[in-house]
C-alpha positions as semicolon CSV with decimal commas, in nm:
position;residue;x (nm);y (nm);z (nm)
1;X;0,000;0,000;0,000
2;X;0,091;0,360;-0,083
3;X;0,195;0,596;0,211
4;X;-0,088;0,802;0,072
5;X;-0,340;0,463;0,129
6;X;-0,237;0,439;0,465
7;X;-0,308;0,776;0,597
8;X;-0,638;0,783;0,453
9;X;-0,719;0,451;0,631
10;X;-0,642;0,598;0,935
11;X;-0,772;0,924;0,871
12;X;-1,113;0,708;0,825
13;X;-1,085;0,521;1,134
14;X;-0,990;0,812;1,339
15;X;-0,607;0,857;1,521
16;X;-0,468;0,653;1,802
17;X;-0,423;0,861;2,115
18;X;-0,212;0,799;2,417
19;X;-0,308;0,967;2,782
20;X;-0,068;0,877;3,061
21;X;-0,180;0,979;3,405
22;X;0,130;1,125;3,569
23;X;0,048;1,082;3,908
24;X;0,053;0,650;3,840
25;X;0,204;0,630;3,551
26;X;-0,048;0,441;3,427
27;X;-0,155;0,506;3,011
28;X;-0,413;0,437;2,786
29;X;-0,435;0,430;2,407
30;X;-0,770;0,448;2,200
31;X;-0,885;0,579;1,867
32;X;-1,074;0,891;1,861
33;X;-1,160;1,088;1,607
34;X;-1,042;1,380;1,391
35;X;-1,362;1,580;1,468
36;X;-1,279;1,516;1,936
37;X;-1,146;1,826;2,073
38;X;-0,871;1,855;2,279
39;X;-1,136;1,878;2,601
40;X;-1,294;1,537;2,472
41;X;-1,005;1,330;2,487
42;X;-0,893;1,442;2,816
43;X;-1,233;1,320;2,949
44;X;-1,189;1,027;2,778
45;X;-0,841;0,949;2,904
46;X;-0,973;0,992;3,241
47;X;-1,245;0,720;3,221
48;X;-1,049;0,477;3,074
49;X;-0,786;0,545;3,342
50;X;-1,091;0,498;3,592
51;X;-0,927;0,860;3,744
52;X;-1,149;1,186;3,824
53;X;-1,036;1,550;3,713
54;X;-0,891;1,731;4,042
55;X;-0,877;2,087;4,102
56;X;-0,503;2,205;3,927
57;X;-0,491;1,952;3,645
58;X;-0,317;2,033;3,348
59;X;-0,322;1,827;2,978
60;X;0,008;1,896;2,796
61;X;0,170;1,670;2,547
62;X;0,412;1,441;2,679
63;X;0,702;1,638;2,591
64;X;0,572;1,870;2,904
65;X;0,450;2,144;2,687
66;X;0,079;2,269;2,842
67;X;-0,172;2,235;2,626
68;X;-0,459;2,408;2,786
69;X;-0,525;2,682;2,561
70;X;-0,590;2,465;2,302
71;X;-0,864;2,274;2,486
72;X;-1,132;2,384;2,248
73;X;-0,973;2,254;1,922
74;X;-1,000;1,913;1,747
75;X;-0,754;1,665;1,650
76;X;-0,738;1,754;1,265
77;X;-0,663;2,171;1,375
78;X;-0,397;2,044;1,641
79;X;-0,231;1,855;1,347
80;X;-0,303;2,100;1,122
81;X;-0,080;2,342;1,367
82;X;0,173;2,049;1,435
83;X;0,073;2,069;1,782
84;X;0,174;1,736;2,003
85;X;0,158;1,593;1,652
86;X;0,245;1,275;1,793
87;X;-0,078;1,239;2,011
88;X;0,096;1,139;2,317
89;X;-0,095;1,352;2,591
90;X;-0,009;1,341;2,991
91;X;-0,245;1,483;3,272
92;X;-0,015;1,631;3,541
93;X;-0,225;1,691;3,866
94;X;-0,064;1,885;4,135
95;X;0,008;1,667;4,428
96;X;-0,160;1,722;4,771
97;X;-0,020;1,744;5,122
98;X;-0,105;1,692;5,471
């Protein structure tokens, strides 16, 4: 198959997206789709992880850079901007004390 077949196949099925949960370590991988935003996907990642959002979360790419101002944008425009192209997200939560 041509380079050219293979993106449209996954463009069809939707992208593979990776969410690690900092705070365990723990990670999950599922296909969303092109049209998810940003927002949807974190949700997502946190069922699957079986975690809850705490107060001070943050969703960057895995490479540490924050992506919270990009929340509202799907899939396609973050690859459209070649941001976290890879789709290997991380939720850092901020760790509490006693």
């Amino acid at each position: 198959m041509t380079e050219s077949v293979e993106r449209e196949k996954e463009h069809d099925k939707g992208p593979v997206v990776e969410v690690r949960y900092l705070n365990t370590n723990e990670e999950t991988k599922f296909h969303a789709s092109w049209h998810d935003t940003l927002r949807h996907v974190w949700d997502e990642g946190y069922k699957k992880l079986g975690e809850t959002r705490r107060e001070g979360d943050e969703f960057q790419c895995q490479d540490g850079g924050s992506l919270m101002e990009h929340l509202g944008l799907t899939l396609e425009q973050l690859r459209e901007r070649h941001i976290c192209v890879e789709r290997r997200f991380a939720i850092r939560s901020t760790t509490g004390g006693a």
